[in-house]
MARSEGU-994040 format. One record per residue: x, y, z of N, C-alpha, C, O in turn; residue in three letters. Coordinates in steps of 0.001 Angstrom, whole numbers, plus 500000, padded with zeros to 6 digits. Example, Ala and Ser with C-alpha at 12.3 -4.5 7.8 and 13.67 -1.06 7.14 Angstrom:
BEGIN
513190494310507800512300495500507800513200496700507800514236496681508465ala/512850497750507080513670498940507140512900500030507870513409501138508039ser/
This chain:
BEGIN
622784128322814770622590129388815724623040130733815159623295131717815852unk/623111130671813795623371132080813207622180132009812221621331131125812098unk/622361133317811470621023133572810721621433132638809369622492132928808813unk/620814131790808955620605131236808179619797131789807189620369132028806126unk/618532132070807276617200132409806917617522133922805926617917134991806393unk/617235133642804529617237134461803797615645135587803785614783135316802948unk/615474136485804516614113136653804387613830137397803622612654137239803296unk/614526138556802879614651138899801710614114140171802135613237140704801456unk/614611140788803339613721142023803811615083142939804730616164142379804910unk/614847144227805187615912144523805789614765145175806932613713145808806844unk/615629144625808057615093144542809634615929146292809925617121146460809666unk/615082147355810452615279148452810599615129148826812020614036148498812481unk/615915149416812829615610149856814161614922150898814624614798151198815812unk/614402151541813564613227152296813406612068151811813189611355152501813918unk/611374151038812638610445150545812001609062149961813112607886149698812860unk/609800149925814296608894149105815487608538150226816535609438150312817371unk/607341151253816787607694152017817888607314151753819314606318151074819565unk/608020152233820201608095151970821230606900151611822061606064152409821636unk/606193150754823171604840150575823070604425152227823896605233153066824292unk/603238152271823944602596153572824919602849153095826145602831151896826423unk/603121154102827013603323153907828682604208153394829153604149152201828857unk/605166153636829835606111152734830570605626151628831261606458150721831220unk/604351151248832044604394150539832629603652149577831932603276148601832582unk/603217149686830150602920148422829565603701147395829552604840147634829955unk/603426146027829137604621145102828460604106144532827135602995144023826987unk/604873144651826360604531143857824828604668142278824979605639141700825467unk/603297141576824374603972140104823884604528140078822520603875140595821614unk/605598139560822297606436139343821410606254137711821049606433136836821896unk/605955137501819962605897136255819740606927135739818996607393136451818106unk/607500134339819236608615134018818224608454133328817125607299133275816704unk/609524132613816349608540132117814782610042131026814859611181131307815230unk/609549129906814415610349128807814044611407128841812994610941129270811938unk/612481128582812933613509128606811931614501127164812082614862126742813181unk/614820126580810913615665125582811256617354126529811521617403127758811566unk/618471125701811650619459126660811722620605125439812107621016125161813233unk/620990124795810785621829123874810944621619122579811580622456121900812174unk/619974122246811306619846120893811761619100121126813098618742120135813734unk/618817122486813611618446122375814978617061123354815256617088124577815124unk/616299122866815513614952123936815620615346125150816353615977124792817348unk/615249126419816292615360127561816694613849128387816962613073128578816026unk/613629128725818002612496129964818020613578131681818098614525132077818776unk/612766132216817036613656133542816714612982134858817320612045135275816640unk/613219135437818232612253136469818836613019137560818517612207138462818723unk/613728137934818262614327139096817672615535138740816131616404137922815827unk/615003139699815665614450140873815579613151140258814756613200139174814174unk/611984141108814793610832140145814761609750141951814155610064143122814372unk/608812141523813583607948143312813326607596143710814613607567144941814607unk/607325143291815670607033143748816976608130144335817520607778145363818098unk/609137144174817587610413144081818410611368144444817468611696143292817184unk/612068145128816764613563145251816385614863145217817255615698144460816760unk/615204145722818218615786146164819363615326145953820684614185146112821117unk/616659145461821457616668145671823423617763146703823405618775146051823148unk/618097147963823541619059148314824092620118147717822642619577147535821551unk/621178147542822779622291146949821664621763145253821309622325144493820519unk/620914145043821884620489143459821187619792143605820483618787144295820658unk/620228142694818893619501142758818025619252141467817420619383141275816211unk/618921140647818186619060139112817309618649138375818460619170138872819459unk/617773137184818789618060136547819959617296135030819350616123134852819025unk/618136134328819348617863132816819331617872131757820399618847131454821086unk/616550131178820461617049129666821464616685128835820745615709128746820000unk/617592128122821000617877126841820183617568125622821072617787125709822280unk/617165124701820639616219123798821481615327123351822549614119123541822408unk/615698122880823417616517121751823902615768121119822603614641121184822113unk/617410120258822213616759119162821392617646118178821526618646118449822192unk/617537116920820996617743115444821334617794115301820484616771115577819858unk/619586114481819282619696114279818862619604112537818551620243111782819284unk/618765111990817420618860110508817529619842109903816991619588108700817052unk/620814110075816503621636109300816121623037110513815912622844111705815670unk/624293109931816057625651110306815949626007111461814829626693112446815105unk/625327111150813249625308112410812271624738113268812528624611114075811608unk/624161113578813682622777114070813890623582115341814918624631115197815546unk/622533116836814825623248117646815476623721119050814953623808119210813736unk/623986119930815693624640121127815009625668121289813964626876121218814192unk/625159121503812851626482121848811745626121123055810867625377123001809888unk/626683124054811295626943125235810043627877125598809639628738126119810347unk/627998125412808251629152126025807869629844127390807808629301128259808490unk/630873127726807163631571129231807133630471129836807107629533129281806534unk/630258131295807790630035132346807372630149133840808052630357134019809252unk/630008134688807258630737136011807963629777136865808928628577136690809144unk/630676137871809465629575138834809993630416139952810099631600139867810426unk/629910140864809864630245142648810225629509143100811149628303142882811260unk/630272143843811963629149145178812703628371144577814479627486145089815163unk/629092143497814661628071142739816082629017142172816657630180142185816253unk/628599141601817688629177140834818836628186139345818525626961139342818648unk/628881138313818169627701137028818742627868136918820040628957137223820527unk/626810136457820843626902136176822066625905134580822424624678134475822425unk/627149133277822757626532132203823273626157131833824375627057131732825208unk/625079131572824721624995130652826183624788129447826246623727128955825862unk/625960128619826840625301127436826407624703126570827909625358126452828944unk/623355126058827681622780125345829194622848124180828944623253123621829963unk/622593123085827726623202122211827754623708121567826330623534122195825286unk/624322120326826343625624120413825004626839120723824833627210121250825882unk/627500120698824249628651120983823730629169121302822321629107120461821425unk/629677122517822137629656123119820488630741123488820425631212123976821452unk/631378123431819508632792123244818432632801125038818086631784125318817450unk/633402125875818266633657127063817688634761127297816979635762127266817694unk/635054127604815429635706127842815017635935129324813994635079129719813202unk/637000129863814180636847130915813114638345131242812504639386130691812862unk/638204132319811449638973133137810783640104133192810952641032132933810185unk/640084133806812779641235134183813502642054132709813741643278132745813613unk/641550131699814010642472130610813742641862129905815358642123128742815666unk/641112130753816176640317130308817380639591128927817344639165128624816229unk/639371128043818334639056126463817812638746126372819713639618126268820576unk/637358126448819905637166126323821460635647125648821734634749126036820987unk/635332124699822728634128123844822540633622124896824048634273125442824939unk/632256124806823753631778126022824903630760125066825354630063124455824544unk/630643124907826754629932123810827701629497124908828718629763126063829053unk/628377123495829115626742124554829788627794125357830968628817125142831618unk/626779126403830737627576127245831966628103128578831637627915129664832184unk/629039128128830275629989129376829641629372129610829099628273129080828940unk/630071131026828280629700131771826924630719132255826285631781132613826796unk/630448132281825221631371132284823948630963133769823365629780134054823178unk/632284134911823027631409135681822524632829136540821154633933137016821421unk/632140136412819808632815137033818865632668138317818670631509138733818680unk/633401138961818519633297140404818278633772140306816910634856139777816666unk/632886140873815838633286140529814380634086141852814201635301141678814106unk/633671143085814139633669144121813929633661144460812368632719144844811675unk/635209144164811961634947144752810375634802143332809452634571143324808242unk/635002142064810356634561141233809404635344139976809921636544140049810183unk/634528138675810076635104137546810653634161136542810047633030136924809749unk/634569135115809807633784133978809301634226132867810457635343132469810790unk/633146132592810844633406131113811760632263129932811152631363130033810318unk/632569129223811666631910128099811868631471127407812847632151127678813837unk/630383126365813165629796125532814762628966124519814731627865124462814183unk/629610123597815428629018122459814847629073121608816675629658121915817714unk/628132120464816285628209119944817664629364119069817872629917118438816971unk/629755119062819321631271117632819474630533116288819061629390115833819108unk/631607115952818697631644114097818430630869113590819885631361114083820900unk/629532112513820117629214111720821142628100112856821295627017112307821092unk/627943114041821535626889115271822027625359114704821887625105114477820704unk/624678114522822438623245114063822461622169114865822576621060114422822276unk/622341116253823056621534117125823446622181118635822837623334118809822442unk/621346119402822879621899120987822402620305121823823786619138121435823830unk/620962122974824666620121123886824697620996124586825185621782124262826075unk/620872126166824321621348127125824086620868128833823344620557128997822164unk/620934130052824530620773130929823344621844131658822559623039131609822848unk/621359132301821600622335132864820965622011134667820817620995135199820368unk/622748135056821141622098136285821066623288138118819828624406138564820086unk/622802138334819257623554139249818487623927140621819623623060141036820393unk/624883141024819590624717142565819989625165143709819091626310143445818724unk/624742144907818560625016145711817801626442146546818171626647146982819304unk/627405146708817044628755147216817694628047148963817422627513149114816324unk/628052149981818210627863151481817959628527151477816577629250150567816173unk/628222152543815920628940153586814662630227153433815100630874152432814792unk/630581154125815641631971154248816317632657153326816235633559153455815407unk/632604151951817018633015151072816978633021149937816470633641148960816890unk/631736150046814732631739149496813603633297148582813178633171147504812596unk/634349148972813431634814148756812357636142148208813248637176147875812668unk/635981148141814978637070147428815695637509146156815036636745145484814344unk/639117145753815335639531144616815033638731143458815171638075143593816204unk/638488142433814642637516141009814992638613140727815974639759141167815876unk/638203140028816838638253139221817889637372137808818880636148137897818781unk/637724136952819504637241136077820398637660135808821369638847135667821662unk/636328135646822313636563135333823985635644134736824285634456134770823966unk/636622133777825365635740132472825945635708132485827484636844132485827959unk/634813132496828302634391133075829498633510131062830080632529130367829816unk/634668131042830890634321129904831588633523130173832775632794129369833357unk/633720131282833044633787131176835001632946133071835130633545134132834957unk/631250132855835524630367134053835486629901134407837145630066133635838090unk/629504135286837188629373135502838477627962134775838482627174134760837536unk/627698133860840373626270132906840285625960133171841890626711133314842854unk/624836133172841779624375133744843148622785132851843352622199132234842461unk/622339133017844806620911132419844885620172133851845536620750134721846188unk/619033133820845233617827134123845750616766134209845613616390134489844474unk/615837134036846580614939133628847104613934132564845789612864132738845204unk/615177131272845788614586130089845180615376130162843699615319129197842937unk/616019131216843397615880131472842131617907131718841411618423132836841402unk/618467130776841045619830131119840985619640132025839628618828132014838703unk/620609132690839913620932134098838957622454133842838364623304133632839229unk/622898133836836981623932134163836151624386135062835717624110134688834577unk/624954136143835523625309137522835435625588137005834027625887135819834165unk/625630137335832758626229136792831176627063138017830926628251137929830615unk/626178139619831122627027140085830602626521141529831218625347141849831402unk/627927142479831547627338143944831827626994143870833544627052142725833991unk/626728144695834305626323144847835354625081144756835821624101145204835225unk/625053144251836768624158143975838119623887143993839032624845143469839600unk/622767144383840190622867144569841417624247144387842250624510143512843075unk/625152145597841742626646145785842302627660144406841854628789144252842320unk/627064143529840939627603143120840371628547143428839164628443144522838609unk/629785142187838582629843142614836671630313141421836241630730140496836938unk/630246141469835301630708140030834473631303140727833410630944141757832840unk/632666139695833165634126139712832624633348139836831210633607140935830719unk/632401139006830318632306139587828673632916141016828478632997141778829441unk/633299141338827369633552142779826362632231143420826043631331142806825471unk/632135144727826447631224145263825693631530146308825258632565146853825641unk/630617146940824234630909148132823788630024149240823806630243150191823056unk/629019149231824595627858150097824989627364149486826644627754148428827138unk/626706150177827089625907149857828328625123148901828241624207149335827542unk/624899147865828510623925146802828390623568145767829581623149146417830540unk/623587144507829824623282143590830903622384142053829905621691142041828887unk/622849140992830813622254139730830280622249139348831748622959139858832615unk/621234138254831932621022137500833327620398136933833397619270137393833576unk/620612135026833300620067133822832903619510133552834918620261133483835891unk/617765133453834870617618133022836008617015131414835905616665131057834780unk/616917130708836716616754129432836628615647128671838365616080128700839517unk/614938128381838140613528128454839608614171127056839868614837126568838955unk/614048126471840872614171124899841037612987124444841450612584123302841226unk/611994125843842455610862125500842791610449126841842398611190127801842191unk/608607126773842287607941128044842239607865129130843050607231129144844105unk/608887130635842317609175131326843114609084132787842839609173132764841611unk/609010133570843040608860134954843213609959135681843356610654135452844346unk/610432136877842261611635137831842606611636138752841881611416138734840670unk/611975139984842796612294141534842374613298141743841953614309141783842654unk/613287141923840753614907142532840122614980144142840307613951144807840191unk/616028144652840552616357145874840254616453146492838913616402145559838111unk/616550147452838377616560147483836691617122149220837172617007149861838216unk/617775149532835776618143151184835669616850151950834845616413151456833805unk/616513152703835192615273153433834387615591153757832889614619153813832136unk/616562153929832483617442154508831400617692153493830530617751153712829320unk/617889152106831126617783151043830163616367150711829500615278151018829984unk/616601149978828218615224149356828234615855147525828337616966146997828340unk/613997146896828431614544145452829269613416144937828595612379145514828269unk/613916143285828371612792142368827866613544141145828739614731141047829047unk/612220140096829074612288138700829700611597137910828781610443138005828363unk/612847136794828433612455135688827562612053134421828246613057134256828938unk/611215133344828543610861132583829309611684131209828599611052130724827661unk/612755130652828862613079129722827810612316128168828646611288127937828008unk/612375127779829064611647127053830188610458127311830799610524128434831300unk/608909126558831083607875126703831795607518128035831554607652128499830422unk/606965128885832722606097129896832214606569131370833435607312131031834356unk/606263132437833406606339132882834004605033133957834434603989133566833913unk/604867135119835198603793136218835445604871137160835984605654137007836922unk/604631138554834817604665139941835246603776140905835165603582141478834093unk/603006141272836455602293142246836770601048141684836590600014142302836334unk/601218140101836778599590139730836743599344139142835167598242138692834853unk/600324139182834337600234138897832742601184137730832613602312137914833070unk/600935136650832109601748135119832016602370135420830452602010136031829445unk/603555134584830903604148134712828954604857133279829760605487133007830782unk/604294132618828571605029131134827918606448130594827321607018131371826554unk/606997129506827557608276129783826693608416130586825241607469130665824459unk/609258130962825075609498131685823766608606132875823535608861133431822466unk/607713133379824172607046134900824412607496135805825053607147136129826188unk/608680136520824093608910137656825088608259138556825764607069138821825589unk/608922139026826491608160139971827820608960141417827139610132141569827484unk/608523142171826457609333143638826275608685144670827840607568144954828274unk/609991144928828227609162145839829722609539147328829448609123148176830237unk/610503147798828094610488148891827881611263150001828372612422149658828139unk/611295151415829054612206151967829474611178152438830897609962152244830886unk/612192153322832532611559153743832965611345153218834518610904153791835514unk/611832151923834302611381150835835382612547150731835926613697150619835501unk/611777150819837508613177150541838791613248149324838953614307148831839343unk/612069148499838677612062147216839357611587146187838959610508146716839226unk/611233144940838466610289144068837738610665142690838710611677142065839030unk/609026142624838994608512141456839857608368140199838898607431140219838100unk/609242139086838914608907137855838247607857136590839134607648136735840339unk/607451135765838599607007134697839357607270134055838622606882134348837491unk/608163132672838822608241131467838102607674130664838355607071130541839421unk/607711129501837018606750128062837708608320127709837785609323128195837263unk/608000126308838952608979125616839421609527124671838190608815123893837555unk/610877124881837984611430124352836949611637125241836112612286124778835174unk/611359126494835968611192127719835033612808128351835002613712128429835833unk/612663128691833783614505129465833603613911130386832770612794130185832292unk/614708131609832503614125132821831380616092133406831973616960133275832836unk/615710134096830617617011134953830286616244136980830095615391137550829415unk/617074137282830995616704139011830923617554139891830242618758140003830472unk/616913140519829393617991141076828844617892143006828814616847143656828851unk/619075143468828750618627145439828710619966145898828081620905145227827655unk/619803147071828138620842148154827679619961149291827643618785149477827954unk/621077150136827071620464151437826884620496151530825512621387151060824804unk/618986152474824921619348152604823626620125152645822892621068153190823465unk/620447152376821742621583152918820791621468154036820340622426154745820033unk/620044154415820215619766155778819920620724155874817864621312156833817365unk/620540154897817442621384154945816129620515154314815000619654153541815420unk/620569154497813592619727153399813009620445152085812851621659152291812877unk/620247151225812747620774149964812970620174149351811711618976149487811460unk/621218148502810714620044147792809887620685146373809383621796146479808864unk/619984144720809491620409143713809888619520143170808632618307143080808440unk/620938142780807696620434141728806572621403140403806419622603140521806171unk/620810139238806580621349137932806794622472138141807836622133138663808899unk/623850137777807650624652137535809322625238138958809157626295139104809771unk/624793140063808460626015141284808710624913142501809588623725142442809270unk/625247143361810455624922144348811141625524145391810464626737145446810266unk/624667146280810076625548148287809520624531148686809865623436148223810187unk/625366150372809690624831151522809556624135152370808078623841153565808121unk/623959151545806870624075151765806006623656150862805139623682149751805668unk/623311150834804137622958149718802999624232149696802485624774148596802367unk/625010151014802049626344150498801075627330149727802101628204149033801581unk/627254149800803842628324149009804218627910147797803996628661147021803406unk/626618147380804427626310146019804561626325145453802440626824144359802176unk/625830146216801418626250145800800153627899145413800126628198144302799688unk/629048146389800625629862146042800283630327144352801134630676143313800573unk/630189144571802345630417143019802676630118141880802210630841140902802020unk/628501142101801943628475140705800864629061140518799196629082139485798526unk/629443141684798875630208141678797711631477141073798297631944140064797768unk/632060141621799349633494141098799985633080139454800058633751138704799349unk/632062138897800843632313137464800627631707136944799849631251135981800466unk/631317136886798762630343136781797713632146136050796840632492134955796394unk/632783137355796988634145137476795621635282136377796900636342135945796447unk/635019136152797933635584135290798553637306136362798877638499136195798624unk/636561137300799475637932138524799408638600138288800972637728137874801737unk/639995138459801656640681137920803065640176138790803803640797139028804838unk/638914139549803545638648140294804406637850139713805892637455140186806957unk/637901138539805273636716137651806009637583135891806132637179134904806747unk/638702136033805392639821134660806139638920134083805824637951134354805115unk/639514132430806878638976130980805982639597130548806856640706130928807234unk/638637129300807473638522127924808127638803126751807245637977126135806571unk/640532126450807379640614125166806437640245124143807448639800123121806926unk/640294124126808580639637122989809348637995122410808655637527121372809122unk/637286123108807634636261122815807748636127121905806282636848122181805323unk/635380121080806244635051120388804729633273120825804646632291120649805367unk/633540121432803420631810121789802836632055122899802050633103123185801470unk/631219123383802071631011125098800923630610125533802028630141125002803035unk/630958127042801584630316128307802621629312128799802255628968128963801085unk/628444129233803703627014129509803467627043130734802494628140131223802220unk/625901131256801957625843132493800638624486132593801053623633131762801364unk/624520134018800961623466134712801159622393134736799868622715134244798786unk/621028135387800103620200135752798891620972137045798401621972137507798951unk/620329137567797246620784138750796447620196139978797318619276139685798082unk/620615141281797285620366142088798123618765142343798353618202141698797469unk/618037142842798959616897142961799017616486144537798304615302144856798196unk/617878145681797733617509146663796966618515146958796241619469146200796069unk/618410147973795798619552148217794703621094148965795246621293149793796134unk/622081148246794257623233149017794857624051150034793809625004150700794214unk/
């Protein structure tokens, strides 16, 4: 559930422009990646899409069904600069470990969220007995500013959960219809896992100032008369007071917004900068295996290693 995938390219927050019209929506399509044993669809950051607001990364990871006991989530060490990971887990159970000496299993419901800042290595793997994994994972960009905060971790058992009309709502992160949920952030943003039990219809509120995308992780959904399938994001853009969902019954999707970063942002393998020389120097930092980035003796294996830079340093 971290970037594995060497693509040998650097993902730019410039590079994608915004669609025409506020009241279009982009399909965003996702692309398959393994990621420690576990199929992943990767919709961000993607050539359509670079950016939601401070999200820059968004993974779901299965549902998948493990057949036998070896079987299951395992990645080893590796670092990150410059982001927040952010977990959700709906079902499974996963082993979090890192740097800081943190060791916490995150079950459906919670979320798990690292704040690397100037540099943290964890590891995640599934519990002993675990049969199932579904979960997203999602990156958030730390501002310039706040590049370079202490690493840290927090584990968030208990989110704000509400019903309506058919449709239970999870607050993950940031504010909501006079709602908030306890995560850390470091810019304006919002997450909100909805879940249909039957086929249902609902108006969200939205800030005009944010921009917003709906991921369908489950069954299918319709906005504005336009269907998107699991794993097709919905980009809805900036501008909008309000967005009408329809679910199929059984349908879950995760919404996500913020407000621009308004910054360049640039994302090669697990590190987030402002810069090519910050993100060069980090992988030189764990490349030379420097404490800038600590060590998980709980773990037996080698640590993951990146490809060689994608330009010159």
């Amino acid at each position: 559930m971290s970037n594995l995938v060497n693509e040998g390219s650097l993902s730019s927050s410039l590079d994608c422009p915004l669609v025409d019209g506020k009241r279009q929506v982009q399909h965003v399509s996702a692309r398959t990646a393994d990621v420690g044993g576990i199929p992943v669809n990767r919709v961000l950051p993607s050539r359509q899409r670079r950016l939601v607001g401070a999200w820059c990364f968004l993974d779901h990871a299965g549902p998948a069904v493990f057949k036998s006991d070896s079987a299951g989530l395992r990645v080893g060490p590796h670092p990150h600069i410059g982001l927040q990971t952010f977990t959700w887990m709906i079902e499974g159970e996963v082993l979090h470990r890192d740097s800081l000496g943190s060791e916490q299993v995150i079950r459906p419901g919670q979320v798990n969220l690292m704040t690397a800042g100037r540099g943290i290595s964890h590891t995640e793997e599934s519990v002993a007995g675990a049969s199932h994994l579904h979960a997203a994972q999602l990156w958030i960009a730390l501002p310039e500013a706040s590049r370079n905060t202490e690493p840290r971790f927090d584990h968030y058992a208990e989110l704000p959960r509400w019903q309506a009309h058919g449709v239970e709502l999870t607050l993950l992160i940031g504010e909501f219809d006079g709602r908030r949920a306890p995560p850390l952030t470091f810019s304006p943003l919002v997450g909100l896992d909805l879940e249909a039990s039957r086929a249902a219809t609902i108006s969200l509120p939205l800030r005009d100032d944010f921009e917003y995308a709906v991921l369908p992780l489950d069954g299918e959904l319709e906005i504005g008369g336009e269907r998107f399938v699991a794993n097709e994001l919905a980009y809805l853009g900036r501008g909008r007071d309000e967005v009408e969902l329809s679910m199929s019954a059984g349908g879950r999707a995760i919404l996500i917004g913020g407000e621009p970063l308004g910054e360049e942002v640039l994302i090669w393998w697990n590190f987030v900068g402002h810069s090519k020389a910050e993100i060069a120097e980090a992988q030189r930092d764990w490349e030379a295996g420097s404490e800038r980035f600590g060590s998980i003796p709980q773990w037996s294996g080698e640590r993951l290693m990146p490809a060689p830079l994608p330009w010159k340093v």
